[in-house]
N, C-alpha and C positions, 0 to 999 in steps of 0.2 A: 282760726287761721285759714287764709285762703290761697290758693294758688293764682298768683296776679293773671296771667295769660289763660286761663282754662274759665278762672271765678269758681271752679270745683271746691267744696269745705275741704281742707287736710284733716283738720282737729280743732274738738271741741270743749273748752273746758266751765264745767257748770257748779255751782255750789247750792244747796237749798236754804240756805241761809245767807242773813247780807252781806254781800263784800262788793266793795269797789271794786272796779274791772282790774285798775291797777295791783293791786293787792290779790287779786288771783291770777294776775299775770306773773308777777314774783313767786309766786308759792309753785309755777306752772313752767318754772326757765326750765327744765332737763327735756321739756316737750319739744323744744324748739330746737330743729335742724341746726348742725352748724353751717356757718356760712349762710344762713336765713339774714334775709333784708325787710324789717320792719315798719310800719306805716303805720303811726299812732295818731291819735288828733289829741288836744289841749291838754285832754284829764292825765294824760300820763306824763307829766312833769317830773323829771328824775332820771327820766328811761337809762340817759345813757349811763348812770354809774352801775346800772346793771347789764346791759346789752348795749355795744359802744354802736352794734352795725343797724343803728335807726336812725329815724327823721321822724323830726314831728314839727309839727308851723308853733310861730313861735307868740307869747300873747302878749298883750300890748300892758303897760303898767298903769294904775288908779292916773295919774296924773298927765301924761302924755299920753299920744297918739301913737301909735305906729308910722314907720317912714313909709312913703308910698316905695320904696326899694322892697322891704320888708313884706309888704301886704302884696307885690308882684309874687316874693317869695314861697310864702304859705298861698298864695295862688297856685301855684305850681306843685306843691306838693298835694292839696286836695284836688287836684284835676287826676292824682292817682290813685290817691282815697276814694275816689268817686263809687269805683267798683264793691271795695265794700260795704258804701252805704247800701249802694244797689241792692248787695246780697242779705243784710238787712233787712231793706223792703219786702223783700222774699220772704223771706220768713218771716215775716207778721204777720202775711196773709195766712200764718198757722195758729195767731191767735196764743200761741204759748209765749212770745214775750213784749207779748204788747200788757198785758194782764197782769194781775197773782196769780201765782200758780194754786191750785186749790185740792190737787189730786196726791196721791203719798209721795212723798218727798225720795221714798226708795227708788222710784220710777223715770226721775227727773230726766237724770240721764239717760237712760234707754229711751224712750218717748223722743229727746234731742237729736240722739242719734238718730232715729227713723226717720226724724227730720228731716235731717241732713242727707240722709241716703237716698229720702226721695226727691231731693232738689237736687242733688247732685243724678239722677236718675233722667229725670226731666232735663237739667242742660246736657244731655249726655243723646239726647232722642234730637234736641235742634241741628 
């Protein structure tokens, strides 16, 4: 989770084992502020029967195309996604989640956290 206007991390949530982002987003709602506005892209299909206050672009069916109204639409929404791709790119120049992680599983998150503190460190010195 990020804060849209700063790009600063709020919160991180990590598992050592596999899970869809979705599915440790669920396991993960008590973390999320109320009155929080969420910014999901494709994979989270479902969102709003569990979080009504999101957007996410919306995907096109096997057989048709999306309307050019449509694709303006999900235009408009990943021009505010942008940011945390961004903050994405960021951190993979730490090489922790571009990879397997290879080191103990006990560490995962503390090692994330450091991460995050010092990227969040860094845009804090701009």
């Amino acid at each position: 989770m990020i804060h849209d206007k700063t790009r600063k991390i709020l919160s991180l949530c990590s598992r050592h084992s596999a899970m869809h982002d979705f599915e440790l987003f669920k396991r993960n709602l008590n973390q999320i502020p109320a009155g929080a506005f969420i910014l999901a892209d494709k994979g989270y299909q479902g969102i709003y029967a569990f979080f009504a206050n999101s957007l996410l672009p919306l995907k096109a069916k096997r057989c048709c195309k999306l309307n050019p109204r449509l694709k303006i639409y999900n235009r408009e929404i990943n021009k505010r996604r942008i940011g945390i791709e961004h903050v994405f790119g960021k951190l993979n120049s730490f090489k922790i989640l571009v990879g397997r992680y290879r080191n103990r599983g006990k560490r995962l998150e503390l090692r994330f956290n450091l991460i995050a503190g010092i990227y969040n460190i860094e845009l804090s010195k701009k």
